[in-house]
N, C-alpha and C positions, 0 to 999 in steps of 0.2 A: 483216558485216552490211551488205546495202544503206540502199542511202540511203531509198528507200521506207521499209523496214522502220523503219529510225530515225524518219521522221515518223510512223508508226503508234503505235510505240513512247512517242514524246512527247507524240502528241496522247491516247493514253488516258491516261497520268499525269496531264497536264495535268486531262483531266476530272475523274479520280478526287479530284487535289488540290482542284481547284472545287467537288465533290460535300461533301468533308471537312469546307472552310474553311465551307460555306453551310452546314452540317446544323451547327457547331458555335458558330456565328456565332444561328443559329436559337436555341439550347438556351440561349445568354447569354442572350439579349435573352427568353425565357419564364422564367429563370432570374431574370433582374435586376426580374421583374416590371412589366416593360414588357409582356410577351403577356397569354395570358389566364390568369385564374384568380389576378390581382390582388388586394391586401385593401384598396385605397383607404383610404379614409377622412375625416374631418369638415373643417369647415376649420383651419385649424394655429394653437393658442395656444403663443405666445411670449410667455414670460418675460426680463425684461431682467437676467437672472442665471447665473451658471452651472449645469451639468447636476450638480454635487454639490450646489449648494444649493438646488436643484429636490425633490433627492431626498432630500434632510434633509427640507424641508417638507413633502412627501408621506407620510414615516414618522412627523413629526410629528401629522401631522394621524391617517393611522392610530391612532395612539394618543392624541389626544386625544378620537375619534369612530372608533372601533374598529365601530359599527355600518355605516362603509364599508366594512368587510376582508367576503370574502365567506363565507358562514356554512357548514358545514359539510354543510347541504343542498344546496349546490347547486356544491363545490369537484369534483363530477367533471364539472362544465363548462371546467374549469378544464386544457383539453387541449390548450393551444396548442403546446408541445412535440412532443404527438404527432401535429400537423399540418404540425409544419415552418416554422413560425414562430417555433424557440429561438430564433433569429439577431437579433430585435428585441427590445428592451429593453421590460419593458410594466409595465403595472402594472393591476388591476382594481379598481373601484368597483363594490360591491353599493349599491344603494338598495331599503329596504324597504317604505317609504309607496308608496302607488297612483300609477302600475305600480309595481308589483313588477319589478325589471330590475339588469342589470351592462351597464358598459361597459367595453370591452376598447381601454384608451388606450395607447398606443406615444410615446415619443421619437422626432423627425424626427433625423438623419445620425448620431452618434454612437452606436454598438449596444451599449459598453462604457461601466459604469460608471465605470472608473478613469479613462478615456481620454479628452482632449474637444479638439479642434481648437481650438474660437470657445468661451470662457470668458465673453464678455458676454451672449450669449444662448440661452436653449434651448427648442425647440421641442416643445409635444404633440399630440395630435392622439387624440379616440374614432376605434376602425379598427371597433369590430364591437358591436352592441347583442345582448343576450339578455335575453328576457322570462319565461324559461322553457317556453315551448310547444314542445313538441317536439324538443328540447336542439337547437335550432337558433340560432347567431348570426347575425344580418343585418348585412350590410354596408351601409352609406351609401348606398351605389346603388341598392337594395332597398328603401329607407326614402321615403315622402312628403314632399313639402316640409314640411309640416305635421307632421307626426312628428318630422322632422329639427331644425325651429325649437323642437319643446317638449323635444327631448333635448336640444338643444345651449345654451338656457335653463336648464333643472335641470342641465345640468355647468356651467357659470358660477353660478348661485348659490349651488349647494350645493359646489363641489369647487373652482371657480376662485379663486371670490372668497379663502376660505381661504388659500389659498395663497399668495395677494398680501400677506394678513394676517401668514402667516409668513415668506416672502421679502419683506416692506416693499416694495414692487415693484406696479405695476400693468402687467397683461400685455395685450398687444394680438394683434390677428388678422395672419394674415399670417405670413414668415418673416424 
């Protein structure tokens, strides 16, 4: 093999590997939801408690106000799985008084119930509102200031407060 050859030879490899490492380096970072087609979401309530006893509270409350759990009209909204979204940890609140609406709340870092890094605190966050029109969910970014500050109102006093009642615990904004 000439020596030419051998520069030909390594400089296509070379590109080929450049092409690889950037196309797949691309797919993380749309993967990781950093690119587009993100699910955002509201700003982040923390609980000064752990992610089990978040989610004791939660069940708790489900069953003391079972009219949160969402009704069986409207559970084939209920398709985050088949969106690809199993990977986050969620939990949905129906509200039946005017609007009529669900929110689609996720836990921030831990995706595993059992599993939890930071035991002193755990983070929620509304990612998607459904009103029912058009079995479409909206995301935060989609939503008016205004809209945004009467949703994120009615989850504080109807869902948060709750919870603070059951976790003894008063939660703040922020992570």
């Amino acid at each position: 093999m000439s020596a030419m050859q051998l520069i030909v030879d390594i400089s296509v490899n070379y590109m080929t590997t450049t092409r690889i490492i950037a196309t797949l380096f691309t797919v993380a970072l749309t993967g990781c939801g950093l690119g587009a087609g993100t699910l955002g979401g509201f700003a982040t309530i923390t609980f000064p408690a752990s992610k089990k006893k978040v989610i004791i509270a939660i069940d708790s409350l489900f069953a003391q106000y079972p009219e949160y759990k969402i009704p069986d009209k409207w559970k084939k909204r209920d398709d985050w799985k088949e969106r690809g979204y199993n990977f986050l940890d969620s939990r949905i609140f129906y509200f039946k008084s005017e609007p009529e609406e669900m929110y689609y709340v996720s836990f921030y870092g831990d995706a595993n119930d059992s599993l939890q890094v930071d035991t002193t605190k755990t983070g929620i966050s509304i990612r998607a509102v459904d009103n029912g029109a058009d079995y479409v969910w909206t995301k935060e970014s989609d939503i008016s200031t205004s809209e945004e500050r009467r949703i994120s109102e009615r989850f504080q006093n109807e869902i948060v407060s709750k919870l603070e009642h059951y976790i003894n615990a008063k939660a703040f904004y922020g992570q």
